[in-house]
Phi, psi and omega in degrees: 000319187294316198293289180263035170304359186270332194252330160313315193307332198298137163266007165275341181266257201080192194272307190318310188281257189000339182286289156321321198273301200266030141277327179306167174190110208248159180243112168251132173274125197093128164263018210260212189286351189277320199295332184266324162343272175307290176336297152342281152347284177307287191325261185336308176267024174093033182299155216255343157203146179229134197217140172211118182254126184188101179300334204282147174234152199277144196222157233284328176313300191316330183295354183284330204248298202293099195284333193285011213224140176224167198276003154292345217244012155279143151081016180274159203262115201279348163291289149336261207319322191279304160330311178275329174291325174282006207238341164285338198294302218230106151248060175239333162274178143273134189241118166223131193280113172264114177271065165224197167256160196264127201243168124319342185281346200233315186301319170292311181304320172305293188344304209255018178268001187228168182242333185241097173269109184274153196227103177240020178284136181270062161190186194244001152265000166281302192316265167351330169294296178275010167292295171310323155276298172335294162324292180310305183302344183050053182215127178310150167228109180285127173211164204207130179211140174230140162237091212034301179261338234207152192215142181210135192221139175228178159200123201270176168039357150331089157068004175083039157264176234273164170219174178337279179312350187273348194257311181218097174285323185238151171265198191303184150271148191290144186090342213282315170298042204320162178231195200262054140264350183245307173282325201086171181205146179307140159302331189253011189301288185333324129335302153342277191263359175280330153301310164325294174324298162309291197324295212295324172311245166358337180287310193304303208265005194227340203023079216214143174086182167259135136315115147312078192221140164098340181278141217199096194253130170219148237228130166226153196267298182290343161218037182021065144250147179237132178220140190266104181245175193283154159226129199290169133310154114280076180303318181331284159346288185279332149343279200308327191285332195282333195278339219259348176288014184271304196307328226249312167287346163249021166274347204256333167301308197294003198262337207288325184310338208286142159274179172313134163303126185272151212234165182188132192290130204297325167313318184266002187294000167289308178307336213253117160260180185034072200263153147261141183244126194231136191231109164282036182251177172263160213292331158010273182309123190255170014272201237192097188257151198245176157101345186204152169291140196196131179273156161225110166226095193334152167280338179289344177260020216278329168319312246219002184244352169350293211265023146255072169227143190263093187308331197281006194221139185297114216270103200258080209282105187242157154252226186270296227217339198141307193267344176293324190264002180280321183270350168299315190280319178287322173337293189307328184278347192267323211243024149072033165240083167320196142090348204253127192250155155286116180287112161317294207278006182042220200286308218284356171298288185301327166328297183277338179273285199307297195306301198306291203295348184285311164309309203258352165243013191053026138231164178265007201271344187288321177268011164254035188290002193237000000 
């Protein structure tokens, strides 16, 4: 009662709707700047499971948008990271972290474990994913996107109201779009419109207000203007997605095929010949190891870095700890690049074996000897 007296008092709320929020179960897909905003929100006003999916790890860039993240929260998995930070907010509610990527593999099954799905993702093939799952799943979609000044929240599949594709039926060409790693972004728009986002969320489950269904809110930052436009139904749109749905469960069989990233022990690279050592920290993170040849390719670059991996050699993926390089692998492995192992013991393991073999045999070469 104390924790949500601000919102019991409401008489659109009350106990009943306070009822709704922490009975609801919502997903927001992405931790980033949209992903910590709505998260926040959601946590603080009880929602009663909260899901959050996000492969990505927090990195120095990130601290400008992204609120949920302080600089202990490097090289850390930003779903995990964000979990714990939401669990200082609220820990009356469930908060549960997927540290992965959002796949065909995953998605209908994620889905449909939730009733409400949030899109705080940047680029236009997550969007497009979870529109299309969302569809199949018959689970509403709150969304949100910024571009340097400007902002945008809609809520697709709403009561059988319009989705994503009735707005952008195909997506871009690929690169066609820059993002804000390329361009920049205001720090607090995402602040903004990742609230706007929460706001819709709360509309849906309390039923209470207009749904942004049907909608378009678009946000400009530099002149606090808001301008709203209509978005038609496209049944066509939603047709397509609905017939595609056979293609769509069977890429999610052939993805089901793929196994767990495989791992190896520091111990065991002597089994292993012609290894190539791929170091996935950003390029920062120190310490910095000497005694053996090493790619170094950050994991946010490692898709756009294909061609320094060596196909002929078995590939040995290390991070800080463990966990950058278990998703380096499965990434490598969707994109049909075998061969790939996860360092369990992650960078300061090798570190302390090259020093220690180093004493003792006066070289580093000996336990790569293969």
């Amino acid at each position: 009662m104390s924790r949500y007296s601000r919102h019991i008092i409401l008489s659109e709320i009350g106990q009943t709707g306070q009822d709704k929020l922490s009975n609801a179960k919502v997903l927001v897909v992405g931790a980033g700047g949209l992903g910590c905003p709505i998260l926040q929100y959601l946590t603080a006003a009880g929602i009663g499971t909260l899901g959050v999916i996000d492969f990505d790890v927090v990195e120095t860039s990130n601290l400008q948008r992204q609120v949920l993240f302080g600089t202990s929260s490097f090289g850390k998995n930003k779903a995990e990271a964000a979990k714990k930070r939401l669990e200082d907010l609220n820990n009356e509610i469930s908060i549960i972290a997927y540290p992965e990527k959002l796949t065909y593999q995953n998605a209908l099954n994620l889905f449909n474990q939730y009733d409400i799905i949030v899109d705080g993702s940047d680029n236009f093939e997550t969007r497009y994913l979870v529109n299309d799952a969302c569809i199949i799943t018959n689970k509403p979609l709150v969304f949100g996107a910024i571009y340097k000044f400007e902002g945008q929240v809609s809520v697709f599949n709403y009561q059988n109201g319009p989705s994503y594709r009735c707005l952008f039926p195909n997506p871009p060409e690929k690169d066609a779009v820059p993002n804000c790693s390329q361009v920049g972004v205001l720090g607090v728009l995402p602040g903004i419109i990742g609230s706007m986002q929460a706001n819709e969320v709360l509309k849906i489950i309390l039923g209470i207000g207009t749904v942004l269904s049907g909608k378009l809110l678009c946000y400009n930052a530099l002149n606090s203007q808001t301008v709203v436009l209509k978005i038609t139904k496209s049944e066509f749109e939603i047709a397509q997605v609905l017939k595609e749905q056979s293609d769509f469960n069977n890429k999610k069989l052939i993805e089901n095929c793929e196994f767990e990233p495989l791992e190896i022990s520091i111990n065991d690279i002597s089994t292993l010949e012609n290894i190539q050592f791929i170091d996935v920290r950003e390029l920062h993170e120190l310490p910095k190891i000497n005694g053996i040849e090493i790619t170094a390719i950050p994991l946010n670059e490692l898709e756009n870095s294909l061609y320094k991996i060596d196909s002929k050699k078995q590939k040995v993926i290390f991070c800080q700890s463990g966990i950058r390089s278990k998703q380096a692998v499965s990434i490598l492995n969707q994109l049909n690049i075998n061969n790939c192992f996860s360092l369990k013991e992650g960078v300061f393991e090798i570190k302390n074996i090259i020093d220690k073999r180093h004493c003792e045999e006066g070289t580093t070469e000996a336990i790569f000897s293969k």
